[in-house]
N, C-alpha and C positions, 0 to 999 in steps of 0.2 A: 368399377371398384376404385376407390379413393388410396394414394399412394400413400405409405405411411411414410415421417419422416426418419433420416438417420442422417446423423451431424457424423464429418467429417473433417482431419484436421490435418495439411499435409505438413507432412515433417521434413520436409527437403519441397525449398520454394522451387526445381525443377518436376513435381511429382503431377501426377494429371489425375483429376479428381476421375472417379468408378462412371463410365457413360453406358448410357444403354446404345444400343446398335439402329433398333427401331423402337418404335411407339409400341410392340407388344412384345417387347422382347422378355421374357422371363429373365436372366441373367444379364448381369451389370460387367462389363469389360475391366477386366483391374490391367495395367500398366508397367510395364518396367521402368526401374528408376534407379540407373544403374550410375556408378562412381566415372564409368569412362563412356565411351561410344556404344562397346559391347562385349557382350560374354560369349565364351565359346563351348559347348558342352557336348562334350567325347560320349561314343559309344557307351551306353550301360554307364554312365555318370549322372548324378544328382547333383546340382546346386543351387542354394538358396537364393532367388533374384528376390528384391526389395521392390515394394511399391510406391513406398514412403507417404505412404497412408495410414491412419488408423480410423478405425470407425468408432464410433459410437452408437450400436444396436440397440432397438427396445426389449425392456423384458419382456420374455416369453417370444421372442424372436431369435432365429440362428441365422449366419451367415455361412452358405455352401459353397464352398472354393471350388470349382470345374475345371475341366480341361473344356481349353474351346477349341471344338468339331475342326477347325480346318491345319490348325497348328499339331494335334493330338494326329491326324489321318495320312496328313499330306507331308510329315517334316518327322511324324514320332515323337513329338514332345508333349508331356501331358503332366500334374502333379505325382509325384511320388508315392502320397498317401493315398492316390485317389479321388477323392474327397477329402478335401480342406473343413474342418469346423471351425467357426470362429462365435467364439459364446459374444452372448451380450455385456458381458461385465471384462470384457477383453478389452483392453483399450492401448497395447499394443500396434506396433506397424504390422500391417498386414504381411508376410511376405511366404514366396511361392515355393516349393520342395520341386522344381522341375526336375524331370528324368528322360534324358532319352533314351528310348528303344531301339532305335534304329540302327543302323550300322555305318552311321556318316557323320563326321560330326556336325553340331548345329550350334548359328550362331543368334543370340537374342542382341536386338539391337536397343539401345536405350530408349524408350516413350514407345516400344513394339507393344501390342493388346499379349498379355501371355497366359490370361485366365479368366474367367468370367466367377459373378460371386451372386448368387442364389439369396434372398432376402426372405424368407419363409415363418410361418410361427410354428413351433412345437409345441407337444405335450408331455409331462413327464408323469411318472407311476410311481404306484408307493409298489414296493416288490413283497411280496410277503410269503413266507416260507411254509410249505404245505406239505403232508405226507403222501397224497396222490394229486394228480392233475385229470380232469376228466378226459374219456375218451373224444376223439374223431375219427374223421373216417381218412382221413393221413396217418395219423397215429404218429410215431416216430420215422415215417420213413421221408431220408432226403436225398438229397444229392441227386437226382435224376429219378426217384422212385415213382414219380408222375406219367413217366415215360415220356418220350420224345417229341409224338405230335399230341 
């Protein structure tokens, strides 16, 4: 599979361009790019760290903001929203809603990896307003109605 391109432009000559980790990495590392050495973030706090990036995505492509697995598992730090969208007509600095969970505070150190960014294409739907929806064999039922195993 041939990579597609996406031009990036950093906004702070300290910012580190998006690197992938390996050769098959799905997710590209985004960076902290922070004003001093480092941030400190309390119990059950949120704060926006900067990348000092923007991208520039093709259309009909999204960018997926992630928590990366060892920072998320081992420290409790992860995005706020969950998942990060970054449309392609965004052309903003990327930056991260981190939150810790945990109950210690954490500190992000400036140039630390603190998310990884997902390069995928989407599809979008026309939505169209209907008086019934056909049957399945779910029907409406969620939230656990599948049952466990």
């Amino acid at each position: 599979m041939n990579p597609i391109t996406v031009k990036f432009k950093k906004l702070n000559p300290s910012a580190t361009m998006p690197k992938y980790g390996t050769a098959h990495s799905a997710g590209a590392d985004l960076f902290a790019c922070l004003d001093g050495d480092c941030v400190t973030i309390e119990p059950a706090q949120t704060v926006f760290v900067r990348t000092g990036v923007a991208l520039q995505i093709p259309p009909q492509y999204v960018g997926l903001v992630y928590a990366r697995s060892g920072l998320a598992t081992k420290r409790g730090v992860a995005p706020a929203n969950k998942v990060g969208v970054i449309d392609s007509d965004y052309r903003g600095e990327i930056i991260v809603a981190l939150h810790n969970h945990g109950g210690q505070p954490q500190t992000i150190e400036n140039g630390e990896r603190i998310a990884q960014i997902v390069i995928t294409p989407y599809l979008t739907a026309d939505f169209v307003e209907c008086e019934e929806l056909e049957d399945s064999e779910r029907g409406a039922g969620g939230f656990g109605s599948t049952g466990k195993k």
